[in-house]
N, C-alpha and C positions, 0 to 999 in steps of 0.2 A: 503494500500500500504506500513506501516511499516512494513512489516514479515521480522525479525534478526532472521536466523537461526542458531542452536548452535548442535556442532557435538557430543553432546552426542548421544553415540551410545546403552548407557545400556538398558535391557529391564524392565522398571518395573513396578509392578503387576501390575493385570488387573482392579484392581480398577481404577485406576489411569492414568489408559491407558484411560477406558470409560471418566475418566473427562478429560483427553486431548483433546480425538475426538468431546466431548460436547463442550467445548474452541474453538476449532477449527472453529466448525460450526458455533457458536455465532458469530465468528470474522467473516467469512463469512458473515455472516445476517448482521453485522455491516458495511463490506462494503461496500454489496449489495445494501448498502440505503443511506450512508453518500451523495452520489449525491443530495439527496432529498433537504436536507437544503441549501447547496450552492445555489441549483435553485432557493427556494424562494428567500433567498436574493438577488439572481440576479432579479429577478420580484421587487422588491422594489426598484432596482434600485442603490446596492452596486453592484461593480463589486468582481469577483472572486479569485482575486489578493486582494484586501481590506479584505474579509472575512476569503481569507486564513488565512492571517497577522493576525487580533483579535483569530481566532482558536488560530494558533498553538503559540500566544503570550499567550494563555492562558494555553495551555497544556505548556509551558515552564517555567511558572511562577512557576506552583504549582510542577513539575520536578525539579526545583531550588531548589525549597525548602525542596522537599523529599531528594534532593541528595546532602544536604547542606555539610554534613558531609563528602563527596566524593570530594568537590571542593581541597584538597590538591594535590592528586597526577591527578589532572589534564593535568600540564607540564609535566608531562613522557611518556603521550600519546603518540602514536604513531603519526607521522605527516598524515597517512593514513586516520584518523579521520575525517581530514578537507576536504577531497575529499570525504570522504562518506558522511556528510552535505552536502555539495554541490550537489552532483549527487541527492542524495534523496531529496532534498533541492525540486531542477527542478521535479525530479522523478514526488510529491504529488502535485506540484502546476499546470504542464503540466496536470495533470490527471483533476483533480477541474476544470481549465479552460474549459478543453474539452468534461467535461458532464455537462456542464452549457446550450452550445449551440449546442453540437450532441445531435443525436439518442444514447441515453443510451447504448443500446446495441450492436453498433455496434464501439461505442469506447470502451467497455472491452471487445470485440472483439479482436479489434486491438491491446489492451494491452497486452493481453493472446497470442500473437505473442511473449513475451517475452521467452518463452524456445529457440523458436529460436536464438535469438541474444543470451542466456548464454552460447548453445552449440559452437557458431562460439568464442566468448570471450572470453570461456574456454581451444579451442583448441589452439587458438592463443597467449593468454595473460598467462594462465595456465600453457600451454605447455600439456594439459590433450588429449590424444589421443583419438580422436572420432570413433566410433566404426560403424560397419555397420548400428544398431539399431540408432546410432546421424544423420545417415545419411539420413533413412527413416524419421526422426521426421522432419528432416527439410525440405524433399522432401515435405510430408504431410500438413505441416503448409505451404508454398508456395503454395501449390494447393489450399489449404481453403483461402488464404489471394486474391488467381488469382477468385476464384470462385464468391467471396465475394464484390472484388473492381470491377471488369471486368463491366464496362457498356460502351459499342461499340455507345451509342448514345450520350454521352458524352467525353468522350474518346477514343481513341484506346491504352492507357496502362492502366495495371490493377492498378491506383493508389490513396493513397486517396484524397473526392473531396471537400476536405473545410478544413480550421484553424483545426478545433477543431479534423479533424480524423490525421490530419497530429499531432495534441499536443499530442493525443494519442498515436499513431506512438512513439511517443519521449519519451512518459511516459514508455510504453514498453521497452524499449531501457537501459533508466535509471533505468528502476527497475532490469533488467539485470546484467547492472553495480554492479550497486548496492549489487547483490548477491557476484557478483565475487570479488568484494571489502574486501566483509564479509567474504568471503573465504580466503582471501590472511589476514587477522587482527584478526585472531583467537585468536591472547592475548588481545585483545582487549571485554573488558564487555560486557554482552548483555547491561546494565544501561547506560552502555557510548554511546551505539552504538544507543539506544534508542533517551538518550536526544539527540543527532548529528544531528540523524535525524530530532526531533521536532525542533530544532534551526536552521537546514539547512535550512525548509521550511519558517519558519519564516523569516532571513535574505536575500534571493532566492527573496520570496514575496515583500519585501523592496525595492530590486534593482530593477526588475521587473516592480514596481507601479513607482519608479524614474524614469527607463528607456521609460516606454510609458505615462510619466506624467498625471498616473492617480490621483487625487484630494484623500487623506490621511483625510477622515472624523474623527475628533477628536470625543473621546468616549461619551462624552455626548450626540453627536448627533445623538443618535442610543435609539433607542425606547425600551420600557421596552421587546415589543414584538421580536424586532429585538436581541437582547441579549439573550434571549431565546433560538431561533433559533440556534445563536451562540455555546452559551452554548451545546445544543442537538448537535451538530456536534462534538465541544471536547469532549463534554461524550463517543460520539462513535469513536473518533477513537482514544482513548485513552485504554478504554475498549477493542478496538480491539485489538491493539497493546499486553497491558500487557498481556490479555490472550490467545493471541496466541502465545505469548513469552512462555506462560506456555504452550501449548500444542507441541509444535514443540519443547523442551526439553523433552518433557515425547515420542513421536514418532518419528518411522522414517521418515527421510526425505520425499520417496517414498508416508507412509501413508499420509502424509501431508500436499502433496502436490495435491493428487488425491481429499482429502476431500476440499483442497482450492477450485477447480471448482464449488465448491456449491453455492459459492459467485454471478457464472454466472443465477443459478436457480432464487435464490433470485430477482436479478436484473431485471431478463425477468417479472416475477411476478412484483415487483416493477415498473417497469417501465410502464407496460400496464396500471396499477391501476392508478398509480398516475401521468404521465404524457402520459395518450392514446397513447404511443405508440407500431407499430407493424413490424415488420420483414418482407420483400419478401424471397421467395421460393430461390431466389439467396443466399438470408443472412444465413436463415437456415441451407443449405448443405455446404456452406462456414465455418458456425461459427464449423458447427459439427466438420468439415474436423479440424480448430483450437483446439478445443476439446479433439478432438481423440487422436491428434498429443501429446496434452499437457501431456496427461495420459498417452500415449506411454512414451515419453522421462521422466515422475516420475519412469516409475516401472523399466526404464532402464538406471536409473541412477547408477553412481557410489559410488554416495554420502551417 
């Protein structure tokens, strides 16, 4: 859920291009699974707010220290910075919570509803004129979202039906943000934009665990195995992060973004495997409808 997009537009060679889309997909594969470890920890009994916090307190630690030399011109940052931790902050920890305790796939579902809100936040906050093709995407993604939510024997609106699809909802939302953020702080580093974000979450996490006075296990009390665990989650969305940083420099936005959906392949896979779960015929033509939409609104971007 870190993708900092950067508007290099140049085209360069095709070597290069191949290890971007390879970048790309790994990142994919990486956060088609990072679900994985949060859940065991939640099985043991840490909540997902706690494991956030050790993550991305670890992925910051060693970000500190790679980007020691970078701490001077920190203060000239732009103040936009601190809005983009924050939203991304919410962004990564909304998401964590909401595949701890949904259906896997029907929370990157709902998060893959994000083109939607970047188009409406774009037009609005941007000032970026939406075009008949923004129009279609978002018709599109509302009929996958109506197709998808729509159960008449629990509701009569199509909406979602528990915490964790509504965190996703938000996760979506924020990762939205988030881009439009990214857009408007163009002088702003990917390195900067990077650490913000692992310190967003980090901090986000904190207040979070304050606010619904979840119990802050002190490190010792975490098992050689439970560290591990941990461990394997920083790896991966660390991994994701810097090499998809690398791939989304070397491609177009469009390509980029088409190959992101690979993430959702991963995940169905993943998901069946390793937590038996499976989709109704409703979710199917719904997610597709989301899908379709998403790949619509990359190739007909302007970006």
């Amino acid at each position: 859920m870190n993708n900092v997009t950067n508007g290099n537009n140049k085209s360069p060679p095709a070597s290069k291009q191949y290890l971007a889309v390879l970048g790309l997909l790994l990142g994919a594969v990486c956060w088609g699974i990072i679900w994985y470890p949060y859940r065991l920890m939640a099985e043991a009994g840490i909540s997902g707010s706690v494991s956030s916090f050790y993550t991305y307190l670890i992925a910051a630690f060693f970000a500190s220290v790679y980007c020691a030399k970078h701490w001077r011109g920190i203060l000239s940052l732009s103040p936009m910075i601190l809005v983009l931790g924050a939203v991304a902050g919410w962004t990564n920890l909304a998401y964590v919570l909401a595949v701890i305790d949904g259906e896997v796939m029907r929370v990157m579902l709902l998060f893959y509803l994000s083109p939607l809100w970047t188009l409406i936040l774009a037009h609005f906050w941007l000032k970026e004129k939406t075009q008949l093709t923004g129009y279609i995407a978002i018709a599109v993604s509302l009929l996958g979202a109506f197709v998808m939510l729509y159960q008449p024997s629990v509701s009569s609106l199509p909406l979602p039906r528990n915490t964790s699809e509504w965190l996703a909802l938000s996760s979506g939302i924020g990762f939205s943000l988030t881009n439009v953020i990214t857009r408007r702080s163009a002088q702003i580093s990917i390195r900067a934009k990077s650490y913000a974000v692992w310190l967003g979450v980090l901090i986000v996490s904190l207040v979070y665990i304050a606010v619904t006075k979840t119990a802050l296990p002190a490190p010792q009390t975490f098992s050689a195995s439970q560290w591990g665990i941990m461990l394997a989650a920083t790896s991966l969305l660390v991994l994701a992060t810097l090499i998809v940083q690398y791939g989304v420099t070397k491609l177009a936005a469009t390509k980029a973004s088409v190959i992101f959906v690979f993430e959702l392949v991963v995940a169905a896979i993943a998901s069946y495997f390793l937590a038996h779960e499976t989709m109704e015929i409703n979710e199917w033509i719904g997610g597709s409808l989301i899908v379709a939409a998403s790949i619509f609104a990359a190739f007909n971007s302007n970006d």
